[in-house]
N, C-alpha and C positions, 0 to 999 in steps of 0.2 A: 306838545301837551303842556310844558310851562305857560305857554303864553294866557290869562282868564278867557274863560268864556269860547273864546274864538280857537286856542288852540285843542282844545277836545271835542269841538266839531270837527273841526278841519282830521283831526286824527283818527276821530271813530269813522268818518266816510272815507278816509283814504284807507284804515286796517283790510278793508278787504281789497284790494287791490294790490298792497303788499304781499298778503296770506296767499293770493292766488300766484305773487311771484314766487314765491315759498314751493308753492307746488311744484309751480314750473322746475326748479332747479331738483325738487325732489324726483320728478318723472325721468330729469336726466342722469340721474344717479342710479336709477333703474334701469335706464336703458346701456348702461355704464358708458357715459359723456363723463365727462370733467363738469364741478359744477364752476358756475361762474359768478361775478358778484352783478350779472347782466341781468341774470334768472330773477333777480328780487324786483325788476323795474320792466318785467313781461309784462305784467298787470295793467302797465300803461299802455303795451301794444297789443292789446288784444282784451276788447269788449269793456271797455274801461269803464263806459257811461253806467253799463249793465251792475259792474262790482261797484261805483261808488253808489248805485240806487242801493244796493244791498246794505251798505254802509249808514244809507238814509232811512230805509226803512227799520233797521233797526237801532238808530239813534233816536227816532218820532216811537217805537215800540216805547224803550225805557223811558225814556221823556211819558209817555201816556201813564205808564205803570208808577212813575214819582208823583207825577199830577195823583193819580186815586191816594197811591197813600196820606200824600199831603192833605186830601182832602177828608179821609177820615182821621185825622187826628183833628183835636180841639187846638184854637189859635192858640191858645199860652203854650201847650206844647211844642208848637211848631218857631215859636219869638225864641222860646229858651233855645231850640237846637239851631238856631240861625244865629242867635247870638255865642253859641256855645258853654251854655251854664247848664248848671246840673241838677238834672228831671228828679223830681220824686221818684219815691216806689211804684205811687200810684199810677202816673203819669208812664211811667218807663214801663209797668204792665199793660196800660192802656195803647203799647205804641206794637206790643205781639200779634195782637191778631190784625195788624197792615202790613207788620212784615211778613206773616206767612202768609197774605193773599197776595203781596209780591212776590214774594219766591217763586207762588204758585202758579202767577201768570207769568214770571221769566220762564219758566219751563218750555211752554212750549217755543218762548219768541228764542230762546239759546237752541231751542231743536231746530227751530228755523234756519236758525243763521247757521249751524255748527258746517254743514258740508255747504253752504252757499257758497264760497270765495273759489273755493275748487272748482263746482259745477260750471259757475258764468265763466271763471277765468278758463279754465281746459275743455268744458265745452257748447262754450258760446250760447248758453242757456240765458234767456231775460233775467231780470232779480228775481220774478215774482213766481217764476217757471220753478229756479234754482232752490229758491227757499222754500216752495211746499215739496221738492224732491226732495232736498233735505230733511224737513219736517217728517214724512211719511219714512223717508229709510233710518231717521235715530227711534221714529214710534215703534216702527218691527223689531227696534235691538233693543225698545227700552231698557232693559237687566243691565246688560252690559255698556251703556251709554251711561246710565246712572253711577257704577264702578267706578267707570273709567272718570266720570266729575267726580267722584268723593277720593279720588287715589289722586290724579292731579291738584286739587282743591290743598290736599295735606301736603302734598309736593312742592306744589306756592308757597304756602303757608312758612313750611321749614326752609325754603328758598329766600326768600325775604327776612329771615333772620340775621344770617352772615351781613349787614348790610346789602341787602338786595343781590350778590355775589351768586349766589346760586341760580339765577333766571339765568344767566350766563350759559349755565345745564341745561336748566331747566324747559325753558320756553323752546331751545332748538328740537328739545326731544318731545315736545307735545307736540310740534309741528311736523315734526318726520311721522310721531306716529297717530296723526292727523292722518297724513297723505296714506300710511298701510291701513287702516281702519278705512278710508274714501275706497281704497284700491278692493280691500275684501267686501267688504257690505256692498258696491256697485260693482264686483267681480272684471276688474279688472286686472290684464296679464300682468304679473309680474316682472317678465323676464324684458332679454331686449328683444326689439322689434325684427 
């Protein structure tokens, strides 16, 4: 992700191939396996083209949703925040209502993606298969998907305070309970095999 430009493409189409290792090692912790630092680089052996389209399609998602904002703001707005100087009142109220029609098309493109990396990765589902399963099982939990972002969100939030020291916590435990939230909503066993 340091590297411009190149390295947060290369990182947002490889995250779901990681996440889907993520599972992997979390399936084996269920089935009580040992996990292993093997589990994070399953993603490469299993359906890999599938998790990085996952990765692409929701990298072209956000990319579309910056395109519209960018495009309803006025140019001088958009010269000051590219040069980094500072917007009016006017201008900085003028830039609310792009961010909340971005918010509001991230909604569903984060439903999309939220159980995609699991789906393709553990079961060999395409990107486009995975991401409206996904889509459709955060739509039936909306209440509790919505939570579950506003309690993690402040969880970041105070995580990144410490010097960033808390994702340390933080990130492993949205990822495990990633995988119990994947296991309950598509009811899957628990126990071991």
């Amino acid at each position: 992700s340091l590297l411009p430009i190149v390295g947060s493409v290369v990182s947002t189409l490889l995250a779901p191939v990681f996440a889907a290792g993520m599972m992997w090692g979390c399936r084996a912790l269920v089935k009580h396996q040992d996990l292993e630092i093997n589990h994070l680089f399953e993603g490469f052996k299993h359906n890999t083209s599938q998790l990085i389209a996952v990765g692409g399609i929701y990298m072209v998602s956000l990319l579309f949703i910056a395109v519209i904002v960018v495009l309803a703001l006025d140019k001088e707005t958009v010269e000051l925040l590219v040069n980094g100087k500072t917007l009016s009142p006017e201008q900085a109220d003028g830039m609310l209502l792009p961010i909340l029609v971005a918010f509001m098309l991230m909604m569903p493109v984060m439903m999309a993606y939220w159980f995609a990396p699991v789906l393709a990765g553990l079961h060999n589902l395409s990107a486009a298969d995975a991401m409206k399963l996904s889509f459709s099982a955060c739509l039936k939990n909306l209440l509790p998907f919505l939570l579950y972002g506003l309690i993690f969100m402040l969880l970041l939030i105070l995580a990144i305070i410490p010097f960033g020291l808390g994702l340390v916590v933080v990130v492993p435990m949205m990822m495990t309970s990633l995988y119990s939230s994947y296991a309950d909503v598509f009811e899957i066993a628990q126990q071991a095999d």
